[in-house]
C-alpha positions in Angstrom: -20.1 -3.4 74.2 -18.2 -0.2 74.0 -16.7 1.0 71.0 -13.1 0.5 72.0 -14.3 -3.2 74.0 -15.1 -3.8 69.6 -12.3 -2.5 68.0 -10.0 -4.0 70.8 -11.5 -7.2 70.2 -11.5 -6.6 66.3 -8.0 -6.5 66.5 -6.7 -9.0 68.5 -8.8 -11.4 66.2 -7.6 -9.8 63.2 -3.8 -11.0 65.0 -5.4 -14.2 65.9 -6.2 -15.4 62.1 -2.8 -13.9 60.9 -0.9 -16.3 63.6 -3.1 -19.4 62.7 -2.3 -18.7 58.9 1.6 -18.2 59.5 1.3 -21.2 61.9 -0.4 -23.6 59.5 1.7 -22.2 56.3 4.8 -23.3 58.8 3.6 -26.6 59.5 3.0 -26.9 56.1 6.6 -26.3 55.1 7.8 -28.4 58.0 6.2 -31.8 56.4 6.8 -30.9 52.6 10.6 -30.5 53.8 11.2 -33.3 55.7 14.6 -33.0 56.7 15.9 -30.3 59.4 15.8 -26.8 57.6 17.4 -24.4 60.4 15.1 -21.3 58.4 11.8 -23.5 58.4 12.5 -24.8 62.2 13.5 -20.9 63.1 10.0 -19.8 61.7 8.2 -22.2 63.4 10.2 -21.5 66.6 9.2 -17.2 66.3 5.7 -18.3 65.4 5.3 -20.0 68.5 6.9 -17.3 70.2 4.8 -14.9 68.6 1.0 -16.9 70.0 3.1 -16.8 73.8 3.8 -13.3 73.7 0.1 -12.0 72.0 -1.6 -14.0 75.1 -0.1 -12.4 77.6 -0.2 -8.7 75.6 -4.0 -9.6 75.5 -4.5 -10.9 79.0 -2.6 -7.3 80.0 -5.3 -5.6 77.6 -8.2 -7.1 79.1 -7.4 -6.4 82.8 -6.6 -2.5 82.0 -4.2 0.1 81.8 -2.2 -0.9 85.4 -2.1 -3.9 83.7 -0.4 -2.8 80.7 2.1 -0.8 82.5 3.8 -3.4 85.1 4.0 -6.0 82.2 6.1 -3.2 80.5 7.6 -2.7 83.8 8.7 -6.5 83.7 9.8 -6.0 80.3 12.3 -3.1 81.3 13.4 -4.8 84.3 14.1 -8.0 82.3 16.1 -6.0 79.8 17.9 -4.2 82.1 19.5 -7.0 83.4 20.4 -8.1 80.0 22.0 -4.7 79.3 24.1 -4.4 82.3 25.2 -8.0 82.3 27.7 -7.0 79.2 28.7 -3.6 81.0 32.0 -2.9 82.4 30.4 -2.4 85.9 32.3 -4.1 88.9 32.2 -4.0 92.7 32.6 -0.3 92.6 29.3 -0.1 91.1 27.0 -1.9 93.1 25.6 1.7 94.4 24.9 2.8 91.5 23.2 -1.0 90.4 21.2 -1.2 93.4 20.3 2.6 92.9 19.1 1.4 88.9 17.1 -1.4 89.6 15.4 -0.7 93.0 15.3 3.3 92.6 15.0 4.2 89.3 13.4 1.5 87.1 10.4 1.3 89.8 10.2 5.2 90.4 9.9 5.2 86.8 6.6 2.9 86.3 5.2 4.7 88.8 5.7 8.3 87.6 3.5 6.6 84.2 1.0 5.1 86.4 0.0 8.4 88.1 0.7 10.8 85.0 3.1 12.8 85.8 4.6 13.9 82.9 6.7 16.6 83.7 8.7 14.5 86.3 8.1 11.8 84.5 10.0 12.9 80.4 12.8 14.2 82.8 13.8 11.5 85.6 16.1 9.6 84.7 17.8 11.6 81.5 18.7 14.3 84.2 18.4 13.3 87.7 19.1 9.7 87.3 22.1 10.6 85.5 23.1 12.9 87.9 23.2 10.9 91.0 24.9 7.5 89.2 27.5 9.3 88.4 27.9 10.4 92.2 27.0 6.9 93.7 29.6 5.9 91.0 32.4 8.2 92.4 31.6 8.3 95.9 33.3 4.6 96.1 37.0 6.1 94.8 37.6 3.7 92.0 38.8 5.8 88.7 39.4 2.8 86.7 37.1 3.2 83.3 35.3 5.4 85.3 33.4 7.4 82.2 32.7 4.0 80.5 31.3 1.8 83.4 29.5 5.4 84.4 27.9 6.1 80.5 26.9 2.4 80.0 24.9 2.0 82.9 23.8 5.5 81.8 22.7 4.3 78.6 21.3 1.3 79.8 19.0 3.1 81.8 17.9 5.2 78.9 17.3 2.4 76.3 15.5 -0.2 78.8 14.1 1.9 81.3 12.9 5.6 80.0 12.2 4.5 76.0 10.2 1.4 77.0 8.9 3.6 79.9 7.2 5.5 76.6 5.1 2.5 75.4 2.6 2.9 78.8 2.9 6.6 79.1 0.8 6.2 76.2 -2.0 5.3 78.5 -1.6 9.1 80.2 -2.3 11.3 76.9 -5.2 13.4 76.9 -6.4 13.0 73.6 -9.8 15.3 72.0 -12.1 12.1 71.5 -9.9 9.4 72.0 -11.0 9.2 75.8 -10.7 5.4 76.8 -8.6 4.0 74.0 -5.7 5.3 74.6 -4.6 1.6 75.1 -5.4 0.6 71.5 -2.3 3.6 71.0 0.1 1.3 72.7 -1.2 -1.4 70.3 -0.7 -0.1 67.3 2.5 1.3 68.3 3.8 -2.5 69.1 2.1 -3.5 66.3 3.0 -1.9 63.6 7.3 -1.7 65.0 6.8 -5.4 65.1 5.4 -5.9 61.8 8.0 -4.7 60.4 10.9 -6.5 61.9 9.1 -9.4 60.6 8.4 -8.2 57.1 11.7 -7.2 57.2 13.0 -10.6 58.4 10.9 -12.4 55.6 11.2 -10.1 52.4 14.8 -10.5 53.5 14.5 -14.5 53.1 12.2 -14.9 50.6 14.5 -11.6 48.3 17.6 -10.7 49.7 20.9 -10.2 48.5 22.3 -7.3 49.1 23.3 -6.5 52.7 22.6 -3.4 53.8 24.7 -3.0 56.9 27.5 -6.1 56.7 29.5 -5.4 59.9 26.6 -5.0 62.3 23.9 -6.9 60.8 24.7 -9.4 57.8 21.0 -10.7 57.9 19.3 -7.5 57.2 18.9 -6.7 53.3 18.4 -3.6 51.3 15.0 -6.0 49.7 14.4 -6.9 53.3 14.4 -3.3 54.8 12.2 -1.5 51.7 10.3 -4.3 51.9 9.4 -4.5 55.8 9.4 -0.6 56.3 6.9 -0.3 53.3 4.5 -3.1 53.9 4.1 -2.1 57.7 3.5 1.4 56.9 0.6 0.6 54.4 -0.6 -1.7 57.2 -0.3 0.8 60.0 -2.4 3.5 57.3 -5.0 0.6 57.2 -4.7 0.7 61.2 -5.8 4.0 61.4 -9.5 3.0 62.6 -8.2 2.3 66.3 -5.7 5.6 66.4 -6.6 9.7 66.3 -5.3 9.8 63.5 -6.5 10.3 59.7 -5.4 7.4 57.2 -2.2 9.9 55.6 -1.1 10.4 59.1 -1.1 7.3 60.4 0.5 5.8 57.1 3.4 8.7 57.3 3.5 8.1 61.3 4.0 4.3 60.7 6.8 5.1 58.2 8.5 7.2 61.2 8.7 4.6 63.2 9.5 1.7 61.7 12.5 4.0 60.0 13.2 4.2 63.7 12.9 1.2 64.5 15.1 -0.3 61.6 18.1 2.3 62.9 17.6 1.5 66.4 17.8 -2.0 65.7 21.0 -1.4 63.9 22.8 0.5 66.9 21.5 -2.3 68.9 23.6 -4.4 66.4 26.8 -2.2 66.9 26.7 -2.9 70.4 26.2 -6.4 70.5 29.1 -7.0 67.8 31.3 -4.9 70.0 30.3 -6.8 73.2 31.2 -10.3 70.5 27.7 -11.5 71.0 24.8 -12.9 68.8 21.9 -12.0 71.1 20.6 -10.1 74.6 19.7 -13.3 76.0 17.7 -16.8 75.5 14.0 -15.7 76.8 12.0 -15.6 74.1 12.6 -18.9 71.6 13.8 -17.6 68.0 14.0 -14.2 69.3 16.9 -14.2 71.5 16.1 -12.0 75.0 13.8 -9.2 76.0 16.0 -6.7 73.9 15.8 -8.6 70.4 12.6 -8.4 70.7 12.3 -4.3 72.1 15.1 -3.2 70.3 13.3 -1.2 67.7 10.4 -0.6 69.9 13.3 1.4 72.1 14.0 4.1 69.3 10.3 4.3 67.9 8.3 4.6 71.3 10.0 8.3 72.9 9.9 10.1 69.2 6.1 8.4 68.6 5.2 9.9 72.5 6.4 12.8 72.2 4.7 13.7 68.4 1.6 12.6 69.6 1.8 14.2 72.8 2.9 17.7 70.9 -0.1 17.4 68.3 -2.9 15.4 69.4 -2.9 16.6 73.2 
């Protein structure tokens, strides 16, 4: 067994106990408090969730790197979909939708697959810009043109290039780090995702004071110092499966789970001006795709691109 065959495996059975543990203390809780408890049924409901989603991340991990990138490929396309669905695009824009989902997103995955970086960090920011907004004005309609034009813009950006970042990961070059480049991606997801549930439960189990009312009543000041804190000790301790020393990958996990906190909260500000609750119904107790990615969105281009700049 190769060295990153152990750690990989290491890991996911590290994950493994900490699921059965939060799914027996949830059961637990369930049959002390016998009546319906909305938080205790929510728990349970993300827990599940959680073993769902951890399968099919680890099926992905054991068949390899192609793997890895089309189930982030399904991932982008998914919440795509639930990104444009709120937008002000109409008939006019069917161009520059067909052009977004059957152009760019796949052009995209495939730039990541074969490493091509420079084409690759600039695609869609400049070129796929470039041409929506001419598919977008070719048809004549000026009504909202600059809003239906930027949304599908940005929706490209968030659901397509960022999560694009998570695989790309798989392409670095790293000075002895050859082969484990996937165990990157996984502490990347790991530690993001940590913290939006260490968040999520200091915030329970502590909060009271809201940090961000308008956009997201849920999130606490306890929760956030909490969450970011807690994940960023455990992403130090994770530093046996990254290139990184134990400081750097304590201050790194800080990074992004700051990131992934903010990107989580513009997230918020677009779904309160859109007058929803959630991206979708996919994943039970998680909402869609984009709950779940939000903060992974924010964290993945900034954690690519540092790593990329000083480890490559």
């Amino acid at each position: 067994m190769s060295d990153y065959q152990r750690d990989t495996l290491l890991l996911f059975m590290g994950i493994g106990i900490l699921l059965i543990i939060a799914s027996i203390i949830g059961l637990q809780l369930k049959k002390r408090i016998k009546s319906p408890n909305s938080v205790i049924d929510n728990l349970n409901t993300r827990i599940n969730s959680w073993w769902v989603m951890v399968v099919i991340i680890g099926i992905a991990f054991l068949l390899g790197k192609l793997a890895v990138i089309f189930l982030f490929f399904l991932a982008s396309a998914i919440a795509l979909r639930e990104f444009l669905t709120l937008t002000s695009a109409n008939d006019y824009d069917n161009y520059a939708l067909i052009f977004s989902y059957f152009i760019v997103l796949p052009l995209q995955y495939i730039l990541v697959a074969v490493s091509w970086y420079g084409l690759f960090s600039i695609f869609i920011p400049v070129y796929g810009f470039l041409l929506l907004a001419i598919l977008a004005a070719i048809t004549g309609s000026t009504h909202n043109f600059l809003e239906r034009t930027a949304e599908v813009q940005w929706g490209l950006m968030i659901t397509v290039y960022s999560i694009s970042c998570v695989p790309a990961l798989s392409a670095l070059n790293i000075e002895h780090y050859q082969d484990r480049n996937l165990l990157l991606i996984a502490f990347l997801v790991l530690v993001v995702e940590l913290s939006d549930v260490l968040q999520y439960v200091f915030g329970k189990l502590f909060g009271k004071h809201p940090i961000s009312p308008n956009l997201s009543p849920s999130k606490t000041i306890e929760g956030f110092i909490g969450g970011v804190l807690s994940a960023s000790l455990i992403g130090a301790c994770l530093f046996w499966i990254t290139p990184f020393t134990f400081i750097q990958s304590g201050l790194i996990s800080l990074m992004i789970t700051l990131l992934g906190f903010l990107g989580g909260l513009v997230m918020s500000a677009i779904k309160r001006d859109k007058g929803i609750k959630d991206w979708g119904k996919l994943i039970g107790g998680h909402g869609g795709m984009l709950d779940r990615l939000d903060s992974i969105c924010f964290s993945a281009p900034v954690f690519f691109h540092i790593v990329r700049y000083y480890w490559t």
